[in-house]
C-alpha positions in Angstrom: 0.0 0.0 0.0 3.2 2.2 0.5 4.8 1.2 -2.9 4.6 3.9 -5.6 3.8 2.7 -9.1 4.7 4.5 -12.1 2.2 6.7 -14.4 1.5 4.4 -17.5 -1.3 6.2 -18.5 -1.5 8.2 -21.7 -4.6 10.6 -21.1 -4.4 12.0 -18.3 -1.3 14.4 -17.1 1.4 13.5 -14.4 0.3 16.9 -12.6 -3.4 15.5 -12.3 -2.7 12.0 -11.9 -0.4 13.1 -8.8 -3.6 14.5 -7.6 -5.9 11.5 -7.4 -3.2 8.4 -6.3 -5.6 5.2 -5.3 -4.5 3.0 -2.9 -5.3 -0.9 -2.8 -4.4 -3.5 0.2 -5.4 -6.6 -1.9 -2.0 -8.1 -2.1 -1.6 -7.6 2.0 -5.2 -9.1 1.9 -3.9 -12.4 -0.4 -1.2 -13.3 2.5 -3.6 -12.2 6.0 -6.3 -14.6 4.5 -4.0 -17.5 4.3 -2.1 -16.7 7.6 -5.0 -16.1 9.4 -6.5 -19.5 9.2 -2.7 -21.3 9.4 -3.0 -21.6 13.1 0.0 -24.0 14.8 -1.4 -26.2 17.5 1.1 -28.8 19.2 3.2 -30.8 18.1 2.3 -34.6 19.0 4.4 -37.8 19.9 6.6 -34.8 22.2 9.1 -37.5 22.8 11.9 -34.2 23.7 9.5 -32.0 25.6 9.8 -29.5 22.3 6.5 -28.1 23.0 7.9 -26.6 26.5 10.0 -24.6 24.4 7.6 -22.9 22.3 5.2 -22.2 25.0 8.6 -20.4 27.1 8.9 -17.9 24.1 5.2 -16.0 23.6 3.7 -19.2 20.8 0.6 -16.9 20.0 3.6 -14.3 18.8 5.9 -16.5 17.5 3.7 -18.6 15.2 2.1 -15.9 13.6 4.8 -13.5 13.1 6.8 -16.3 11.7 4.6 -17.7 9.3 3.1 -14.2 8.4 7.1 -13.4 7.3 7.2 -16.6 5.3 4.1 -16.0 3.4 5.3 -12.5 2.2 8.5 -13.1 1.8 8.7 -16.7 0.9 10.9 -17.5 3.8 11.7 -16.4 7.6 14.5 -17.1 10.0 14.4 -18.1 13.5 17.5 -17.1 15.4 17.9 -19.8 18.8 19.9 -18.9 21.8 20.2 -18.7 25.5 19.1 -16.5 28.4 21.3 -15.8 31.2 18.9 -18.7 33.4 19.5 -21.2 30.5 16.6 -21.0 29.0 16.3 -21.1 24.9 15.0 -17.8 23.3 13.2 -18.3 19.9 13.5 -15.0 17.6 11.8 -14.3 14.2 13.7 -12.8 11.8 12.6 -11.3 8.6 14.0 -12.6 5.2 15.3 -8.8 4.7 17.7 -9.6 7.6 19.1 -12.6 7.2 20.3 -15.1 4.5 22.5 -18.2 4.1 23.8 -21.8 2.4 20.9 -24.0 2.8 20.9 -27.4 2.7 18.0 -29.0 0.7 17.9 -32.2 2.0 17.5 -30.9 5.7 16.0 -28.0 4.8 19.0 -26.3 7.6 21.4 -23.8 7.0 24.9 -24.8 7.0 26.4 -21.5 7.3 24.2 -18.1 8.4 24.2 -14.5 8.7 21.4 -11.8 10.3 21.2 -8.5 11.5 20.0 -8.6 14.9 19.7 -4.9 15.8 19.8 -1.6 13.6 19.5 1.7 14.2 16.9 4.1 14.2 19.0 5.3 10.8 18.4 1.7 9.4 21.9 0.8 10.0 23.5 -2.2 11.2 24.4 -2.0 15.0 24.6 -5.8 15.8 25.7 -8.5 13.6 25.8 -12.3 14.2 27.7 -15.3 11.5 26.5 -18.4 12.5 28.8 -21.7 11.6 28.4 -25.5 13.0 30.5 -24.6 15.7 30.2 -21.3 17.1 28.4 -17.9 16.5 30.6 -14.7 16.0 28.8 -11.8 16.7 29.9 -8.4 14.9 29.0 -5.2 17.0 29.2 -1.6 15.2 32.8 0.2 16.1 34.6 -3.2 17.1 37.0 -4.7 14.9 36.7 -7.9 16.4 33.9 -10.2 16.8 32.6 -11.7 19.5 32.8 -15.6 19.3 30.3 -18.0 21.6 31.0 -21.6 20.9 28.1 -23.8 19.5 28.1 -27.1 20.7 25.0 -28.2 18.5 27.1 -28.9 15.4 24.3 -27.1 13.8 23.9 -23.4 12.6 21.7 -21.8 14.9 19.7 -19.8 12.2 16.9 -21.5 11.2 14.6 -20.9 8.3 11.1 -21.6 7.9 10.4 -21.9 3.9 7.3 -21.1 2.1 6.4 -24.0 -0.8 10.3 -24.7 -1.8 10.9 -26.7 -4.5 14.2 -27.8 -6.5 14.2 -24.8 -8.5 13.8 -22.3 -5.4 14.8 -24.1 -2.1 13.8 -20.5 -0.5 10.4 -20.8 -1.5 7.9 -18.8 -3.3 6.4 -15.8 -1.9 2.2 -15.7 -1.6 2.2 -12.6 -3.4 3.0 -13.4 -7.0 3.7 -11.0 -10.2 0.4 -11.6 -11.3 -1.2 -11.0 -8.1 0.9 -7.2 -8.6 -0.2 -6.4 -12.0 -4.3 -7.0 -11.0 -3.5 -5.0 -8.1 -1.8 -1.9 -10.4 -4.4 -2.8 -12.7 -7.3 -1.8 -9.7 -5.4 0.8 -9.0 -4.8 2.4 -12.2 -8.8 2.3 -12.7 -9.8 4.3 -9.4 -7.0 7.2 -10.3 -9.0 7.3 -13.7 -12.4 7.2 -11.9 -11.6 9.7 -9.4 -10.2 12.0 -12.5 -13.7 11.1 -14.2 -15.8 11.7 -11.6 -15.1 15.2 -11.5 -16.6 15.8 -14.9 -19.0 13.7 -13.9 -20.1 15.8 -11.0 -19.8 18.9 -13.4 -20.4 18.3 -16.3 -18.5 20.8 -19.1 -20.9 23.3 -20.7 -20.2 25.7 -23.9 -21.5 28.6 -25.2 -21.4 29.6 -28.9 -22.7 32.9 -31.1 -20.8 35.2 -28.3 -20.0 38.6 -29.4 -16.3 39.3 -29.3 -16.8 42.4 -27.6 -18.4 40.1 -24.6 -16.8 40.0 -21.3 -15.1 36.2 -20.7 -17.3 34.3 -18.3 -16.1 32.9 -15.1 -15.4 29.4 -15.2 -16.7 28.9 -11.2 -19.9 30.7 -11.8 -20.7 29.4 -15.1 -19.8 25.5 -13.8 -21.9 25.9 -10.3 -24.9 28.9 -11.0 -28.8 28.1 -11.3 -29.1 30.3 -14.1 -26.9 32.3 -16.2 -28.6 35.8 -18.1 -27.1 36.1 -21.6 -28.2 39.5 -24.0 -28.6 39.9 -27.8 -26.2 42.2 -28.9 -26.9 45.2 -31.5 -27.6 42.3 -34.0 -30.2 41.0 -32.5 -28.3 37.8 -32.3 -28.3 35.9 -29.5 -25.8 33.0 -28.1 -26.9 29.4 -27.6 -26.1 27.2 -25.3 -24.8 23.3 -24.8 -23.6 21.0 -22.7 -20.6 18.1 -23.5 -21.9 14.6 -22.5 -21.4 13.4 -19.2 -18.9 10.7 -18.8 -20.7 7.3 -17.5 -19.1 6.0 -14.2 -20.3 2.3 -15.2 -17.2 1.2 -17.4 -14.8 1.8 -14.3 -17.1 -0.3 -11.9 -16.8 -3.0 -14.4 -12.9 -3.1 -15.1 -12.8 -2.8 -11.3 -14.4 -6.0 -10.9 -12.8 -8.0 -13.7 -9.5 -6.8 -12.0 -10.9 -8.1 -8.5 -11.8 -11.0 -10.8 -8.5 -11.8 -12.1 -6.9 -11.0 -8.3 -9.7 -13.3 -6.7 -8.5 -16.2 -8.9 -4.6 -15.9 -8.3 -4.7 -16.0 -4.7 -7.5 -18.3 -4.0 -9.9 -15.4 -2.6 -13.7 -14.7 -3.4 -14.9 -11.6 -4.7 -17.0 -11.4 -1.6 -12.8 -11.1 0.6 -12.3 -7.9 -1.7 -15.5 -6.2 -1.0 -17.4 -7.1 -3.5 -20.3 -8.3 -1.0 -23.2 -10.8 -2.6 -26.6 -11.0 -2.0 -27.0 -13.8 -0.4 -25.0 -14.8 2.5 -23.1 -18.4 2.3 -22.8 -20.7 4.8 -19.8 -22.7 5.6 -20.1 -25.5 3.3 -20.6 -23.2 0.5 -17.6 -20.8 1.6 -15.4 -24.2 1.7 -16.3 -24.7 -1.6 -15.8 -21.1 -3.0 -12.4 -21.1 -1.2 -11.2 -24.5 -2.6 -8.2 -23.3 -3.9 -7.3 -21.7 -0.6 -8.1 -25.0 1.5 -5.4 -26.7 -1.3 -2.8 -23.8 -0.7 -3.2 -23.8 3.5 -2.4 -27.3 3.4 0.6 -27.2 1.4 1.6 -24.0 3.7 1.4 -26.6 6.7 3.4 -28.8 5.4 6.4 -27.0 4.4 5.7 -24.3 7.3 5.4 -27.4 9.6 9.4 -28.5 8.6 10.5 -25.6 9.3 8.9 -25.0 12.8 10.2 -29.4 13.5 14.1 -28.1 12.5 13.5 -25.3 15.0 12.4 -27.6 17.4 15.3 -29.9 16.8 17.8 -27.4 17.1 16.3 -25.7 20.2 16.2 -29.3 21.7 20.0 -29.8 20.7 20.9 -25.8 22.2 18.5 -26.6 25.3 20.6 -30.2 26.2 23.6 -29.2 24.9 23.7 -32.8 22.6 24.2 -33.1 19.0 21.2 -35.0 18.7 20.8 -37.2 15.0 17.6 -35.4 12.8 16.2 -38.9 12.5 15.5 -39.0 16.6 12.4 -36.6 15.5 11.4 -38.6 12.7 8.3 -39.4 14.7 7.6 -36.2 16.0 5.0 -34.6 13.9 3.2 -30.9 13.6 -0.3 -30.5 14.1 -2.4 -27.3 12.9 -6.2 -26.3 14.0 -9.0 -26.5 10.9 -8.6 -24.3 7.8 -12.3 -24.0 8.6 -13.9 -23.6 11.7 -17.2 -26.2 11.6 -20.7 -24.8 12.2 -23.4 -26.9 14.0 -24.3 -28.6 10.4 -20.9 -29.4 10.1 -20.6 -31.1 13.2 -23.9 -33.0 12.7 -22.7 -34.3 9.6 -19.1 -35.8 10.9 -20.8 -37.2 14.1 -23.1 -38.5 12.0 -20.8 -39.8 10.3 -18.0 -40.9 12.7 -20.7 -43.2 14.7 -21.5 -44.6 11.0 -17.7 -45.4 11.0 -17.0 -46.9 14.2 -20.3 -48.8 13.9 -18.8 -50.6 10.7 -15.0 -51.0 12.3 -14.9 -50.3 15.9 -12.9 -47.2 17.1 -11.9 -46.5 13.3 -12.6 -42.9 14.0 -9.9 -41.7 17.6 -10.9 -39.1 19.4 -7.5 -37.3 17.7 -8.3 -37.5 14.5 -11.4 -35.9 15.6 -10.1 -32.7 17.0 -7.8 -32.7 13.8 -11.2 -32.7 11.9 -12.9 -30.4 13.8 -10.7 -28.6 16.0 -12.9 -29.5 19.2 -10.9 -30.8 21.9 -13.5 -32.3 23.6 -13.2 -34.0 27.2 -9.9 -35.2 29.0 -11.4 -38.4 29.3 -11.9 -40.7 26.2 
């Protein structure tokens, strides 16, 4: 919403365009709607106690910010370390602050680098190299860094990655180049619509026959007064009148939604998510539906966003016992996330209906787990 685009237009002058800049949110409203629902629960089969570390560090922060930095960026970083008590600290850092050698198999860094604090000028104050075996830390004014040995074996920079793939092992970013050009193309139509709607609101009037001994009309009067007096000259001749045709508003309403349209179907969204409310309300089944290409893109989110957050935990876990444990000891250590889609009461008739169904045919077939994965209900302690 900051970014400034550059005038492409051809009919209408920098000097007025300036005048009338639109500004759209749509891309920031692509990434909240698919961080918003990508809620991180637990993670289940804790053999390592990892979840103790995520609830020491602020979870309801540190989930969100993290995978809110992913989505935008494609990837985030999570620096590890220790408090004075011992205790590991778990900090998100933006992809604009850090970087390193990844290794795809792992999906860990073996080599890091981050800014850790800046300036109120933007510049670097506090600077941190992370290697296998120690961390040097690089503070403005000091020729020498400050070196704490790492007795993980392991880089303690983490990143959390965003759909990577072979071609991009960083990931991909949830706002795409064609999710930018619909959103230029929006707001290139409301600068012209703004423009046009002056006119609109006065229209432009004319007046021919005027002697050229006549005084020159002014523009304000003539453009906001009831009634204008016009004479005949010596002549006898009089002036007429007119009136150019009013510019229709219509044409901008529809480019506006074919570009909310074209948005819409990049990103997964409805056009009721832009503002382009229906008539009819929907109810959850039928915004399921609508947002089917969402569902598809949460659940690929959770499972790359879930690695990530496992080779946090692993690395925490190897900081917080000071052990090199092997990355196969987590193997069975899994990530679970609440429902893309909260149920409503029809929804939860309908799986009860059909869990009892289930378990009738095949006794216990349905567990009370993978009920609250379906439904996000935790139900009773008991079973």
């Amino acid at each position: 919403m900051k970014h400034v685009d550059t005038d492409s237009g051809i009919t209408i002058s920098r000097d007025l365009r300036s005048k009338y800049k639109a500004i759209l949110g749509w891309c920031a409203k692509g990434v909240d709607g698919l961080a918003d629902r990508l809620v991180f629960r637990n993670f289940a089969n804790d053999q390592y106690n990892v979840n103790e570390i995520f609830a020491m560090n602020n979870p309801d922060v540190y989930f969100d910010s993290a995978i809110l930095s992913a989505l935008i960026a494609s990837c985030s970083f999570t620096y590890i370390s220790k408090d004075e008590n011992g205790n590991v600290r778990l900090q998100v850092i933006e992809a604009s602050n850090a970087t390193g050698t990844i290794n795809p198999i792992t999906g860990l860094l073996t080599e890091g680098y981050a800014v850790l604090e800046r300036d109120s000028s933007g510049v670097a104050t506090l600077e941190a190299h992370f290697l296998p075996d120690r961390t040097d830390f690089y503070h403005a004014g000091f020729s020498l860094p400050e070196s704490i040995p790492n007795d993980t074996g392991i880089p303690l920079l983490v990143p959390i990655i965003h759909r990577p793939d072979a071609v991009r092992p960083f990931g991909r970013s949830r706002i795409t180049r064609a999710g930018m050009y619909w959103q230029k193309n929006a707001k290139r139509t409301l600068e012209r619509a703004d423009v046009t709607a002056e006119f609109y609101s006065f229209p432009q009037k004319y007046v021919t026959g005027l002697s050229a001994d006549a005084e020159p009309l002014d523009s304000w009067k003539a453009t906001i007064s009831a009634m204008l007096q016009f004479t005949k000259d010596e002549d006898g001749e009089k002036p007429s009148l007119g009136q150019f045709t009013t510019p229709s508003m219509s044409p901008f309403t529809e480019q506006l939604r074919t570009a909310a349209a074209g948005f819409a179907g990049e990103t997964g969204l409805t056009l009721d998510d832009l503002g382009f409310v229906s008539d009819n309300p929907s109810s959850v089944e039928a915004i399921k539906a609508s947002h089917e290409s969402l569902r598809l893109a949460g659940r690929k989110a959770q499972r790359s966003l879930g690695s990530g957050l496992l080779n946090v935990a692993y690395v925490a876990t190897c900081l917080r016992d000071d052990f090199e444990y092997k990355r196969s000891a987590f193997n069975q250590t899994t990530p679970k996330w609440e429902p893309l889609f909260e149920p409503d009461a029809n929804t939860l008739g309908m799986v009860g209906d059909g869990v009892s169904k289930l378990n009738a045919a095949m006794t216990d077939y349905i567990t009370k787990e993978m009920l609250d994965d379906m439904t996000g209900l935790k139900g009773a302690s008991n079973e």
